[in-house]
C-alpha positions as CSV (number, residue, x, y, z in Angstrom):
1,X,59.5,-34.4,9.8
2,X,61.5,-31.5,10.6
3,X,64.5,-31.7,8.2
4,X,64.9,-29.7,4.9
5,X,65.5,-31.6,1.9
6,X,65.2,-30.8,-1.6
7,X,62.9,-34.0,-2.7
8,X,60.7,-36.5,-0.8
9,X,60.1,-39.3,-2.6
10,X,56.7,-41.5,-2.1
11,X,55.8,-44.6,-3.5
12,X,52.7,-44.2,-4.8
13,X,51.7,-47.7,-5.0
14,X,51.5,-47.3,-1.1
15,X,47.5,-45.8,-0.7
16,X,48.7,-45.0,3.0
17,X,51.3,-42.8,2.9
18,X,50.0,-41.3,-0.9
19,X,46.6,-40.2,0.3
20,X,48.6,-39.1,3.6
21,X,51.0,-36.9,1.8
22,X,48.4,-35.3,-0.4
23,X,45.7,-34.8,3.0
24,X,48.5,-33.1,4.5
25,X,49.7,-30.9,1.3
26,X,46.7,-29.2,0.9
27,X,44.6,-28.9,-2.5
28,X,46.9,-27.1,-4.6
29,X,49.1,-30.5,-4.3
30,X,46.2,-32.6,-4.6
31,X,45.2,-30.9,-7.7
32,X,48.7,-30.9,-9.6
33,X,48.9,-34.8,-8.6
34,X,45.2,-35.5,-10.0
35,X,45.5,-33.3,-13.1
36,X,49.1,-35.4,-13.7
37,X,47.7,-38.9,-12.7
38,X,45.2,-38.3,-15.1
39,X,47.6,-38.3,-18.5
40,X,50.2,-40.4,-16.9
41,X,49.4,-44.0,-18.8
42,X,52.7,-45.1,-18.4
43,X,52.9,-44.9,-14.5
44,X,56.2,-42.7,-15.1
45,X,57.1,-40.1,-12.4
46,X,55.0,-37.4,-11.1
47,X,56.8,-34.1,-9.7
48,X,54.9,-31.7,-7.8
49,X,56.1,-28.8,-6.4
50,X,55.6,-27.9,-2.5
51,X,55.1,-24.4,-2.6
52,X,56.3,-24.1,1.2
53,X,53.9,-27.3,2.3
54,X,56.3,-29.4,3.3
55,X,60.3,-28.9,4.1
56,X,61.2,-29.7,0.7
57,X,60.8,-28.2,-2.6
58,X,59.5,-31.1,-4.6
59,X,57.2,-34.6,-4.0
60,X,58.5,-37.4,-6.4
61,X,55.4,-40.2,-6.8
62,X,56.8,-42.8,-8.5
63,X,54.7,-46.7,-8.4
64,X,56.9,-49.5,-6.9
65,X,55.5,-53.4,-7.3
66,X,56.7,-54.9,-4.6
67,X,57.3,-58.5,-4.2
68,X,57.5,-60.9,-1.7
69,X,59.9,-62.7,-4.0
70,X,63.5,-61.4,-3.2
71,X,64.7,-61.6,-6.6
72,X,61.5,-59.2,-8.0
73,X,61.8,-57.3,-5.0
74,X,65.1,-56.5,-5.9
75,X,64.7,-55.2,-9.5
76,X,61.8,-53.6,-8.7
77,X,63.7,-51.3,-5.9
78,X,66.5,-51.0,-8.3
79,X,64.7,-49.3,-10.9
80,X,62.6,-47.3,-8.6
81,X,65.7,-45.6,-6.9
82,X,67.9,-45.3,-10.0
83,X,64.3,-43.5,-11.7
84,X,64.4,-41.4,-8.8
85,X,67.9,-40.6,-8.6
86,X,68.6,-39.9,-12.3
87,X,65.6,-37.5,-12.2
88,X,66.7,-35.3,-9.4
89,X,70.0,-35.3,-10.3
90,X,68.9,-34.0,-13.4
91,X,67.1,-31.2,-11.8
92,X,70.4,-30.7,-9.9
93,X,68.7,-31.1,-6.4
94,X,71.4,-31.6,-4.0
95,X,69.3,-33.9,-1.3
96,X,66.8,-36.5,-1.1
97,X,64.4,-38.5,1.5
98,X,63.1,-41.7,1.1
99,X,60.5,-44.0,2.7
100,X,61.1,-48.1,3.5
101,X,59.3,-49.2,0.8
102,X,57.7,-52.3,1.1
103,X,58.3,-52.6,5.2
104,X,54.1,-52.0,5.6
105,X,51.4,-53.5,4.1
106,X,53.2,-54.9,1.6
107,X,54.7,-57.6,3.7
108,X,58.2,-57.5,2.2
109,X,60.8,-58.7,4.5
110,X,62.6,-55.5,6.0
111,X,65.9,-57.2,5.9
112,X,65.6,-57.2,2.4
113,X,64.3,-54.3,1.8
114,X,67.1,-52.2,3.5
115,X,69.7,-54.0,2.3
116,X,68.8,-53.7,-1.5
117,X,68.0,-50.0,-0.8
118,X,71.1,-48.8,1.0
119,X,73.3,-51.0,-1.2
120,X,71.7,-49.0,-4.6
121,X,71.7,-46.3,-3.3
122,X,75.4,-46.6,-2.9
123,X,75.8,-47.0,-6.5
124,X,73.8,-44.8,-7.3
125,X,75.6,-42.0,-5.9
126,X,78.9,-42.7,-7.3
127,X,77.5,-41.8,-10.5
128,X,74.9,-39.2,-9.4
129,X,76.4,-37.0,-5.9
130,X,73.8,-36.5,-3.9
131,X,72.5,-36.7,-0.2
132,X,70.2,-39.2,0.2
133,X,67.9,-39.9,3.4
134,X,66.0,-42.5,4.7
135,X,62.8,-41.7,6.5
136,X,61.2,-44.1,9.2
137,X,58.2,-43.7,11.2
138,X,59.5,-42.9,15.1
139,X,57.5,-46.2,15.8
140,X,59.2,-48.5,13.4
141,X,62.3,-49.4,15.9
142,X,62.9,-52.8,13.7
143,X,63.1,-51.1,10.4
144,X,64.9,-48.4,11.6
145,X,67.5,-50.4,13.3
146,X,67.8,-52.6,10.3
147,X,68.8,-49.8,8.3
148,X,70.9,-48.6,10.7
149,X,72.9,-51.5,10.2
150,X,72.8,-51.9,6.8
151,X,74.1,-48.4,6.2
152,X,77.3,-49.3,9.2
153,X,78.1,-52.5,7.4
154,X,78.6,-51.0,4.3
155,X,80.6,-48.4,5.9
156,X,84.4,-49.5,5.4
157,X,84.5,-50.3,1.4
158,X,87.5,-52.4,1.4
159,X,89.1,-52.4,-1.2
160,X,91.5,-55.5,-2.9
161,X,95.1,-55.3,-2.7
162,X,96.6,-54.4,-5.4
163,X,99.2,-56.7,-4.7
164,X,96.5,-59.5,-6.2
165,X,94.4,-57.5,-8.5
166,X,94.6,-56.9,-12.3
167,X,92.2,-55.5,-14.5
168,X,92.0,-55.1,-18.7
169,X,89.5,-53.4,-20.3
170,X,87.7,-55.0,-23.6
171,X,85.4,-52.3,-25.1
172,X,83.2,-51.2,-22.2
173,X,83.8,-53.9,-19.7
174,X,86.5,-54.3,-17.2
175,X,88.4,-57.9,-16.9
176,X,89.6,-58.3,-13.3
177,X,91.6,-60.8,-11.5
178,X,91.7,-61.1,-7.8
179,X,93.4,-63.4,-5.4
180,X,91.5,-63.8,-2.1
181,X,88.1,-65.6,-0.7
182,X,84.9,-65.5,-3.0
183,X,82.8,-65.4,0.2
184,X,84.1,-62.3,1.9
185,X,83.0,-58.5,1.0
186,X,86.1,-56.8,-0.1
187,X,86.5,-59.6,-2.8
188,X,82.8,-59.2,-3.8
189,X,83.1,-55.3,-4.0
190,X,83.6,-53.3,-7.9
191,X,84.4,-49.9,-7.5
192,X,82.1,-49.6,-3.5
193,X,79.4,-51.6,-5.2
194,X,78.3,-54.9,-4.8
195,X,78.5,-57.7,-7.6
196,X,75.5,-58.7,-8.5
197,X,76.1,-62.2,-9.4
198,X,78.6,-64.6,-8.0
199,X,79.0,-67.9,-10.0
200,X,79.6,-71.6,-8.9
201,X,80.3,-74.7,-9.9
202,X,77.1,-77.2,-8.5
203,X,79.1,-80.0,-8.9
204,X,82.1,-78.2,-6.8
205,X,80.7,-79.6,-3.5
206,X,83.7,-78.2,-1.1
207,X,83.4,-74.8,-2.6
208,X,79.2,-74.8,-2.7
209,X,78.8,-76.1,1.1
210,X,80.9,-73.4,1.6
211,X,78.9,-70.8,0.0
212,X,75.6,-72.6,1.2
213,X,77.2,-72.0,4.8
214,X,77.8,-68.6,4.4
215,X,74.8,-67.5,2.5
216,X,72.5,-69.0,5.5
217,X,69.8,-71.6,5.7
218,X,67.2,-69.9,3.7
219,X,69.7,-70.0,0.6
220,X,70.5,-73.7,1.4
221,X,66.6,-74.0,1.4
222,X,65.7,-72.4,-1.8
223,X,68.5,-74.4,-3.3
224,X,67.8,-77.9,-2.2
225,X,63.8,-77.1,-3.3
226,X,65.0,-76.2,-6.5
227,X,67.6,-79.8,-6.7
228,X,64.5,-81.4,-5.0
229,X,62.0,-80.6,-8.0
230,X,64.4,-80.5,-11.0
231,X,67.4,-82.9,-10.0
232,X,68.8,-82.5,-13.7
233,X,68.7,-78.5,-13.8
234,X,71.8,-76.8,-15.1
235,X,71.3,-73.9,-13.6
236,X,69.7,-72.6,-9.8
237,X,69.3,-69.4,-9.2
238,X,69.2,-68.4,-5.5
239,X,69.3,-65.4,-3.2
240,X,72.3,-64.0,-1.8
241,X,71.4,-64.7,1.7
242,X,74.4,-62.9,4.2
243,X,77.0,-63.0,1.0
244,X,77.7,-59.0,-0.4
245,X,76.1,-59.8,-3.7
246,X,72.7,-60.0,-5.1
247,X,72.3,-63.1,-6.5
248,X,74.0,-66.9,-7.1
249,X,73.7,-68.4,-9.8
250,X,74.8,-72.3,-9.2
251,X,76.0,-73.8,-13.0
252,X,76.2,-77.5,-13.1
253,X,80.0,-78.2,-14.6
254,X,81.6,-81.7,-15.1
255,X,85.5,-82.1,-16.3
256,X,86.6,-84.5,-18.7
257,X,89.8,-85.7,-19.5
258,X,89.3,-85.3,-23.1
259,X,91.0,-81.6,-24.1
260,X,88.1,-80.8,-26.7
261,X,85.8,-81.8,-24.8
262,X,86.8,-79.9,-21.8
263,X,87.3,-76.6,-23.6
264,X,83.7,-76.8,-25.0
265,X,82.2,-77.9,-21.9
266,X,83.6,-74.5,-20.4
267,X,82.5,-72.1,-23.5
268,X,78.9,-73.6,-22.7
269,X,79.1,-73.2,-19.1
270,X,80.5,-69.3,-19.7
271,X,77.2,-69.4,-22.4
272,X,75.2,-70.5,-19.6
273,X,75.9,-67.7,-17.1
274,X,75.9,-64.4,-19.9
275,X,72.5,-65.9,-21.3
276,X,71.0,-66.0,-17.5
277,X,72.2,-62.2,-16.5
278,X,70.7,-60.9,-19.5
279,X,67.6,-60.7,-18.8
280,X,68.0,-58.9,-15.2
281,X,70.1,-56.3,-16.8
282,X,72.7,-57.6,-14.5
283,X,76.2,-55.6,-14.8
284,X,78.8,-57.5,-12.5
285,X,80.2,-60.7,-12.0
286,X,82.2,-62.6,-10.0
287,X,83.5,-66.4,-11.5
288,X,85.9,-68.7,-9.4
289,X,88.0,-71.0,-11.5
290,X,86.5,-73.6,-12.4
291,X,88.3,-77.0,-12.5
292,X,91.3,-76.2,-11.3
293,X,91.5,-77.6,-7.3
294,X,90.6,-81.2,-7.2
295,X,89.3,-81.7,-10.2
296,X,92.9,-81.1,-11.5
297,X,92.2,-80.0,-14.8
298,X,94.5,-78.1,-17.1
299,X,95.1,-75.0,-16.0
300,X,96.2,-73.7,-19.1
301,X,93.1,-74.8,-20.9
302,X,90.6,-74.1,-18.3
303,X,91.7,-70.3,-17.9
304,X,92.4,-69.4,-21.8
305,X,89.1,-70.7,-22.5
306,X,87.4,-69.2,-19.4
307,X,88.7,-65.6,-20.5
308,X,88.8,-65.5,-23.8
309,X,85.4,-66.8,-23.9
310,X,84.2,-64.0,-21.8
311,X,85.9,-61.5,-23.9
312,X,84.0,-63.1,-27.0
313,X,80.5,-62.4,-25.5
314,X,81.3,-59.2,-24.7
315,X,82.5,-58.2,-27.8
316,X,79.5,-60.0,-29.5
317,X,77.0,-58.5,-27.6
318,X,78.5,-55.0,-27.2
319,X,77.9,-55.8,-22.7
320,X,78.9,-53.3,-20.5
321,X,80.1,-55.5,-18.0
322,X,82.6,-55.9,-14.7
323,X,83.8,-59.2,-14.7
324,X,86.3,-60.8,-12.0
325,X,87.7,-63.7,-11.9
326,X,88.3,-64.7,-8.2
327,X,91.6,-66.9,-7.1
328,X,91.9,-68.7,-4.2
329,X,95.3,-67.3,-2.3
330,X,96.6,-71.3,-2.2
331,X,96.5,-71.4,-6.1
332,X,99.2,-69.1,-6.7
333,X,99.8,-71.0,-10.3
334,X,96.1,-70.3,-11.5
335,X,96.4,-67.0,-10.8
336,X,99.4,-65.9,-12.5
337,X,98.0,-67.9,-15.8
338,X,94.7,-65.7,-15.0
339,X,97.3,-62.8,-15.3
340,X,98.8,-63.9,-17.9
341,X,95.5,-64.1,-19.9
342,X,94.6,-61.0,-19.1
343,X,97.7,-59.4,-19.7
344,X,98.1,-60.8,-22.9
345,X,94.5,-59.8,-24.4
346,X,95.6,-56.3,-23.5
347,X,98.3,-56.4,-25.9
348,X,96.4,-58.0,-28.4
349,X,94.6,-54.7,-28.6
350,X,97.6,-52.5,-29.6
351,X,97.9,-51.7,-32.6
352,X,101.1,-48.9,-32.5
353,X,104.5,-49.4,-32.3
354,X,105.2,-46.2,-29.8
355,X,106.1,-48.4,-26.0
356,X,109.1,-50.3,-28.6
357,X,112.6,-49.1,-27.9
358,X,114.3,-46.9,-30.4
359,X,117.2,-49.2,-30.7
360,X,115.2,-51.5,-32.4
361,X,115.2,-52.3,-36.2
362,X,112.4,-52.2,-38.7
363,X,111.0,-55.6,-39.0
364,X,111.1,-57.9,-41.6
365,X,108.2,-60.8,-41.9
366,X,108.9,-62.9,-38.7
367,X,112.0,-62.4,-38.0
368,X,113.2,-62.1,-34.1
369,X,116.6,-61.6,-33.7
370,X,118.2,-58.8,-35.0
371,X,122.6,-59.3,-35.0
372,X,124.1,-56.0,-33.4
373,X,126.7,-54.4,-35.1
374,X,130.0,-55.3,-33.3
375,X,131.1,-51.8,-34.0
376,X,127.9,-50.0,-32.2
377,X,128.2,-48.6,-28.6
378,X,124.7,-51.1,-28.1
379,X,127.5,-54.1,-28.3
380,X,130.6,-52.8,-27.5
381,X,128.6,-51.7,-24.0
382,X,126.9,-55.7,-23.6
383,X,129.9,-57.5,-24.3
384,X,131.9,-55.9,-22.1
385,X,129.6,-56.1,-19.3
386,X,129.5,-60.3,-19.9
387,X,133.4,-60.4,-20.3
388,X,132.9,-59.0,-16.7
389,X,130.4,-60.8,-14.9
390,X,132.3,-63.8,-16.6
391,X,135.2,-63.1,-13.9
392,X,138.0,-63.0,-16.2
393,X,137.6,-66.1,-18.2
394,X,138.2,-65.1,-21.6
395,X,135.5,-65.9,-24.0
396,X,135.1,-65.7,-27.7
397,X,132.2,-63.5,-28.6
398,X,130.6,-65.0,-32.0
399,X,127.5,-62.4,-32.1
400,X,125.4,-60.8,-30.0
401,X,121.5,-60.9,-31.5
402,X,119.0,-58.6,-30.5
403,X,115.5,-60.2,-29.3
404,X,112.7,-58.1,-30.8
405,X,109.3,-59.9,-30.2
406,X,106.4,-57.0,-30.0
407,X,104.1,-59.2,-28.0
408,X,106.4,-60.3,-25.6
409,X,107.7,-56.9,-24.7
410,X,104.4,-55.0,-24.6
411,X,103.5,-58.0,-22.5
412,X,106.4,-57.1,-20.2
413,X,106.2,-53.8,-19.7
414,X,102.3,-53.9,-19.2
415,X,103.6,-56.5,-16.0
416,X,106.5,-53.8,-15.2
417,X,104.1,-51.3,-14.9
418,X,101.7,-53.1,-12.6
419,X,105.0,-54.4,-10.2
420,X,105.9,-51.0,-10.0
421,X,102.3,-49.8,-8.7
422,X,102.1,-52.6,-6.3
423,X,105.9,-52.1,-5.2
424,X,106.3,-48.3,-5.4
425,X,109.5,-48.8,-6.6
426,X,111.1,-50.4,-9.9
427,X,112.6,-54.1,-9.2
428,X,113.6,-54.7,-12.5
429,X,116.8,-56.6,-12.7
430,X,119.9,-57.2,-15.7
431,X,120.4,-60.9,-15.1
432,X,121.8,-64.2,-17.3
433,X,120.3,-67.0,-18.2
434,X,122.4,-69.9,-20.0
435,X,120.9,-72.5,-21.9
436,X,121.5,-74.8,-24.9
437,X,120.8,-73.7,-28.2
438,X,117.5,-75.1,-29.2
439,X,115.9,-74.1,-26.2
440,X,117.5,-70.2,-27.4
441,X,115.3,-69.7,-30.0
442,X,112.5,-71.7,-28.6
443,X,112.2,-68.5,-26.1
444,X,113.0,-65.9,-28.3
445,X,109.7,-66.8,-30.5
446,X,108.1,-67.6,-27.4
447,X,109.5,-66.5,-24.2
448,X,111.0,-68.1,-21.1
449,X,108.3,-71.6,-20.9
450,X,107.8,-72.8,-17.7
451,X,107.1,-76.7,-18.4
452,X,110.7,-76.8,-18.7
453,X,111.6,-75.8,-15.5
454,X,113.4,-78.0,-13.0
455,X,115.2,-79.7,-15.8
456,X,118.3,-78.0,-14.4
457,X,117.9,-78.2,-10.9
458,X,115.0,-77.2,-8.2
459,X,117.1,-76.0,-5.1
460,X,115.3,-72.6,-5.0
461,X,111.8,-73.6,-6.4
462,X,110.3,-74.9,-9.8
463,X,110.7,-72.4,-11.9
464,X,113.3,-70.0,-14.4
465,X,116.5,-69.3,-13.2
466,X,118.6,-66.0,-13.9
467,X,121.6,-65.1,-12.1
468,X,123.4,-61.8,-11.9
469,X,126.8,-63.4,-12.4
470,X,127.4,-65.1,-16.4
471,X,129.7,-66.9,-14.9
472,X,127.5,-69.3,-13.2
473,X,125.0,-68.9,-16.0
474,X,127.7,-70.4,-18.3
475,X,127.4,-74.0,-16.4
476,X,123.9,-74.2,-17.9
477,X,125.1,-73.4,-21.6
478,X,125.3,-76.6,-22.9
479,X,127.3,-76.1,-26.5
480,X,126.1,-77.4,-29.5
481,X,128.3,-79.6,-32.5
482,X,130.3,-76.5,-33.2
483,X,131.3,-75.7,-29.5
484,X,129.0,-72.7,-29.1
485,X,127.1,-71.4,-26.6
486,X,124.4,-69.3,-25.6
487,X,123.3,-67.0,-22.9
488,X,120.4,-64.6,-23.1
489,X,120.5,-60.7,-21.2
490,X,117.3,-60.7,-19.5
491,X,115.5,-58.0,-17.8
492,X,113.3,-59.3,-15.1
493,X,111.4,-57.8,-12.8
494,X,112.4,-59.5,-9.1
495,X,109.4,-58.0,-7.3
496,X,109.1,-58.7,-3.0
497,X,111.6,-62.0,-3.2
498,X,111.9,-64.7,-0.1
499,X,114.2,-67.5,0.0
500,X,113.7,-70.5,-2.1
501,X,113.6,-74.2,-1.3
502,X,113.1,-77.1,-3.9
503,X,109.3,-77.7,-2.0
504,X,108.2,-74.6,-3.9
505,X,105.9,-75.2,-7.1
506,X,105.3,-71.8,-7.3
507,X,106.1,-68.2,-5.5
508,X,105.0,-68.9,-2.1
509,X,101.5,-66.4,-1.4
510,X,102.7,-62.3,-0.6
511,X,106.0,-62.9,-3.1
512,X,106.7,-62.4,-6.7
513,X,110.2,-64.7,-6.9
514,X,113.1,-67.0,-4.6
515,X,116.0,-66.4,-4.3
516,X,119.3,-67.8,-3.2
517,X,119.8,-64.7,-1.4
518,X,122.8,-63.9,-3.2
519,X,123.0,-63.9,-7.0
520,X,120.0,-66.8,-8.4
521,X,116.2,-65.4,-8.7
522,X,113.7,-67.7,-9.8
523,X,110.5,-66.9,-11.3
524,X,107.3,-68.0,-11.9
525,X,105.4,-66.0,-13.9
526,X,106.2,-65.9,-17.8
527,X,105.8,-62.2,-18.5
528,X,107.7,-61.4,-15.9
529,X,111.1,-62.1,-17.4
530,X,112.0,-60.1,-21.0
531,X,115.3,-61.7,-23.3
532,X,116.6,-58.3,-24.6
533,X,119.7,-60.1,-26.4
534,X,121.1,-63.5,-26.8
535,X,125.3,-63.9,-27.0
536,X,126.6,-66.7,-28.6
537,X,130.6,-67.4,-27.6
538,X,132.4,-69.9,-27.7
């Protein structure tokens, strides 16, 4: 070895290279490693310094029980590089050397072995800077050019768009949703790290051949042996085979058509899963949604219960855990409602009053709409910007209401705030939207619904219509017994917008709304639309 480094590390389960090491250092090493060995019951580390022996300043010994089992083969590594790691970092050493552990005697498959090493080590680093080696023997070409293209395959660290990514945080453990292919390794990356477990539904058999197909035959192996000797088993636990992750876990999951029924069959499956990574001390997760492609469950159900499920075990057990949800790009639908979710149990956590607007009054019990004094600047300003978008057509203004629902506005801007990040710009729009006047208050208390859409019309897609000109609006403001009518003020945010057809059952994949490409957006996503006020005119 002719590099200078400040630690090598040696796995002192490994008689070879141990006795080699302390031949080579000389008796003052071999005394300071006997005299340590002696007390050390526990098998913790043993540091010894060099004094000039070798081209480092310190020998790290440190017991490894390797495993021909992948899974033990992987902990095992994992808490002999993070032991490592954490101590020399603590010492503030700058640079480290390690051995393949494993590769010799100890029969472990060297696939394996550099791939869990490189991969932790990775991780390790973002947490602890420092330059780590490894050391092969010259002779070893295999294990050398194993590693060699371990450490080049983990080299780009994609990262997900965040065009389909959203995150939330719940205590200290990070929600995520991302839209793209479970199998691929940007999707199955958290912050340059691997997940460690990706989920699946066993009973999913287009989405598990997949997996099986990309994971490789000795992953379909191990998972037919374990289906061969337990056909009833709820839950198989595999290797990751050739997917970026370290293990899959396979959850047997059946839909029903009865609603109660569903929802608990998902709170146990999501019981299942946190109950299995437990034990490994796992800290990442990926989950696809379950029940939502051919199985046509309710989407609604399936992902309200999904998250907030998760969000319950991790409150529960205090987990520090990454957890993403991962959305096919075809299932545009499921991953707005994922959003939504999300979104939503990130307001739920505020508990100030400082994102509302000044304008707004003091509440009182549940009251929503708030009338505007006709005398105010705030009304003279809106009513004469509908008398104008209303081309002339001289209406009488009855009241002008001010929508002031907390939730749905801290809902809004937490979506505003994410378009704007994705879009480096702000595409938030003033538009109109006309409607009768029991569906009015129906959104005010609960925002614009999207099971009513196409009741009016599906020429640019099925979903919410606004339009920058009141006038056209007005066609769609049915009046009630007493001849009024009512149109809201919305602000919504338009986002990357493509023409609209009535094919479209939700924004096509890479947009955020249609359009008419004139003066009619449609929408698809529920927070992505705010009522700020609602006229009623006759």
């Amino acid at each position: 070895m002719t590099m200078l480094t400040d630690v090598i590390v040696v796995c002192s389960t490994s008689n070879f290279l141990r006795e080699n090491i302390l031949k080579l250092g000389g008796d003052a090493i071999q005394t300071s490693y006997n005299t340590q060995s002696k007390n050390n019951t526990t098998n913790s580390l043993i540091t010894v310094a060099t004094n000039g022996k070798f081209p480092s300043k310190q020998i790290y010994f440190l017991p490894c029980k390797c495993s021909e089992d992948e899974n033990l083969l992987r902990d095992a590594l994992k808490n002999f590089l993070a032991t490592i790691i954490k101590a020399a970092a603590a010492e503030n050493y700058q640079s480290i050397a390690f051995p393949a552990i494993g590769c010799g005697k100890m029969g472990c498959s060297v696939q394996s072995v550099a791939e869990i090493m490189v991969s932790e080590v990775r991780c390790q680093i973002k947490q602890y800077p420092i330059s780590v080696s490894f050391i092969i023997q010259p002779e070893k070409q295999d294990i050398y050019d194993e590693f060699q293209k371990q450490i080049d395959s983990d080299q780009p660290l994609k990262k997900i768009p965040n065009t389909r990514t959203i995150s939330t945080s719940v205590r200290n453990a990070t929600i995520e949703v991302s839209m793209g292919d479970i199998t691929t390794q940007n999707v199955l990356l958290i912050d340059h790290c691997q997940i460690d477990v990706i989920v699946i539904n066993s009973s999913a058999e287009i989405l598990k051949e997949t997996i099986l197909n990309t994971a490789g035959d000795d992953v379909r192996q191990s998972f037919n042996a374990q289906i061969a000797s337990n056909p009833n088993a709820l839950l198989i636990v595999t290797s990751s085979g050739r997917l970026s992750c370290k293990q899959i876990f396979f959850v047997r999951w059946k839909p029903n058509v009865d609603e109660s029924i569903l929802r608990q069959s998902i709170v146990d499956f999501m019981w299942n899963v946190i109950q299995n990574i437990l034990p490994h001390h796992y800290t990442s997760i990926a989950f696809p949604a379950i029940g939502c492609g051919k199985s046509a469950c309710s989407v609604n159900i399936v992902v309200k219960t999904m998250v907030s499920e998760i969000k319950k075990e991790i409150q529960k057990r205090n987990l520090t855990l990454k957890v993403r949800f991962v959305i096919e790009p075809r299932q545009v639908n499921v991953y707005d409602e994922f959003c939504k979710q999300v979104l939503a149990s990130e307001v739920d956590r505020s508990t100030t009053d400082d994102t509302l607007p000044s304008t707004w009054e003091s509440p009182t019990g549940n009251k929503i709409c708030f009338i505007v004094p006709r005398t105010s600047n705030e009304c003279k300003t809106i009513a004469a910007d509908f008398r104008r978008s209303m081309q002339g057509s001289d209406k009488e203004i009855i009241k002008i209401e001010r929508i002031q629902n907390p939730r749905w506005y801290k809902q809004y801007l937490v979506h505003r705030e994410d378009f704007r990040k994705t879009h480096g710009n702000d595409t938030e729009k003033v538009l109109y939207h006309g409607c009768p006047e029991n569906a009015a208050y129906a959104i005010a208390a609960d925002c614009f619904n999207r099971s009513f859409a196409g009741k009016n019309g599906t020429a640019y897609g099925v979903g919410v219509y606004f339009s920058s000109n009141a006038a056209y609006s007005h066609g769609y403001a049915h009046p009630n017994s007493k001849g009024e009518r009512f149109m809201f003020i919305v602000r919504v945010l338009i986002g990357k917008t493509t023409a609209g057809n009535s094919s479209m059952k939700s924004r096509p994949v890479g947009f955020d709304s249609t359009t008419d490409g004139n003066h009619i957006f449609v929408t698809y996503h529920d927070a992505q639309a705010f009522a700020e006020y609602l006229i009623t005119y006759k």
